[in-house]
N, C-alpha and C positions, 0 to 999 in steps of 0.2 A: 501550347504545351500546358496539362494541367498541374506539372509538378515543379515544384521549385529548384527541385537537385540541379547542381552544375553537371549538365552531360559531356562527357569525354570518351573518348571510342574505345579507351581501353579498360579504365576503372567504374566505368557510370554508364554503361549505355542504354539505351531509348527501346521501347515497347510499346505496342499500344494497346490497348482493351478491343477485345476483340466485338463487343457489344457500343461502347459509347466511341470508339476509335479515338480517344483521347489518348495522350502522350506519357507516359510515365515510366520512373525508372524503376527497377526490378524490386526496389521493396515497396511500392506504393501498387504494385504486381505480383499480388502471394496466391492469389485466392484461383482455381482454375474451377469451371463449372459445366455443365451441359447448356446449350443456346437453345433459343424456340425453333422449330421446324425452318424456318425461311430464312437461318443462315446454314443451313443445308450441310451442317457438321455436327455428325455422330459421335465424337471425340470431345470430353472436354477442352474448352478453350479459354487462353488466359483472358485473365477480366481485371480490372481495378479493383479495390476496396469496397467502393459504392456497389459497382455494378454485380458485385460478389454478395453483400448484403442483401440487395435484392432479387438476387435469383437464385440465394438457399434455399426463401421457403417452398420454390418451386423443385426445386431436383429429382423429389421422390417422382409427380409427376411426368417430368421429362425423361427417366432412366426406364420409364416405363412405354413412351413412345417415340425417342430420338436416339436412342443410344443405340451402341454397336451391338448388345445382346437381343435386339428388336427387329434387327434384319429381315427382311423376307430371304427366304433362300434359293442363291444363285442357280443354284445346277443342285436337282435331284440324283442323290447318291444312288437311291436304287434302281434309276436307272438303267437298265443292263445296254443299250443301243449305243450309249455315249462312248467313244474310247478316251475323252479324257479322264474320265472315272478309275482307266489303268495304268493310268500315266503320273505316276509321283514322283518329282523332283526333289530329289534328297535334302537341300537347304528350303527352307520358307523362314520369307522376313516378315512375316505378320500373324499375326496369332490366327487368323480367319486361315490362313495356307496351311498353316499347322492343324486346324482343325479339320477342312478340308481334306488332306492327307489322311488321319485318324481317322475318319468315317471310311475313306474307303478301301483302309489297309483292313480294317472291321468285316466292311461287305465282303474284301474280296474272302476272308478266313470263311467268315459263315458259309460263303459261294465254296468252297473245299469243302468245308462240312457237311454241304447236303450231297454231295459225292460219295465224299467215302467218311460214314456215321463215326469210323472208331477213331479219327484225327478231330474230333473236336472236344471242348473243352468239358471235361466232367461238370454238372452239375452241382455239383456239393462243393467242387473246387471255386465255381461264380456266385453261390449263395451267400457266401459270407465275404465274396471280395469288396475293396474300396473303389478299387480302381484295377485299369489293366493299363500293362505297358508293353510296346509295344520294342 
């Protein structure tokens, strides 16, 4: 264990750095960060003090080829052969299910729209939007 703290299971419990896998308790445990490729988590994860030190100056780096926004993408929304594509399950517990969803509650409106032209969305109304909700 590299920290001093007296651990108790209910006031003080035990963590360890997800990079040096050393021992310590949750304020010697602040810092969470992105890890290199070969610990094969997209997710930041918790790190010690140290090991948080030394993998700030990296992050920009790694947000750039380990993180969740970096994905290759699973299943192509457009396209049309897939029937999971029209199959959306009303709850999603992870951001990636919810976006999942949004792409192809999207496809499927545009797939109306080139149907029937007068059910789709004015132009002038998408020009100046920020967002659409669904």
């Amino acid at each position: 264990m590299q920290c001093a703290a007296p651990f108790t299971a209910v006031t003080c419990g035990r963590h360890h750095c997800r990079f040096c896998r050393g021992i310590f308790c949750r304020l010697c445990l602040k810092g969470r960060c992105l890890l290199p490729v070969k610990f094969c988590e997209r997710n930041p994860q918790r790190v010690c003090d140290a090991c948080y030190d030394r993998f700030d100056p990296l992050q920009n780096l790694l947000i750039t080829s380990v993180s969740n926004a970096t994905q290759t993408v699973k299943h192509d929304v457009m396209d049309w052969t897939c029937a999971r594509g029209w199959l959306n399950f009303p709850i999603g517990l992870t951001m990636e299910h919810e976006i999942y969803k949004a792409a192809n509650s999207l496809r499927s409106y545009t797939q109306v729209a080139r149907i029937n032209p007068e059910k789709s969305i004015p132009h002038a109304v998408l020009s100046g939007a920020s967002g659409l909700a669904m």
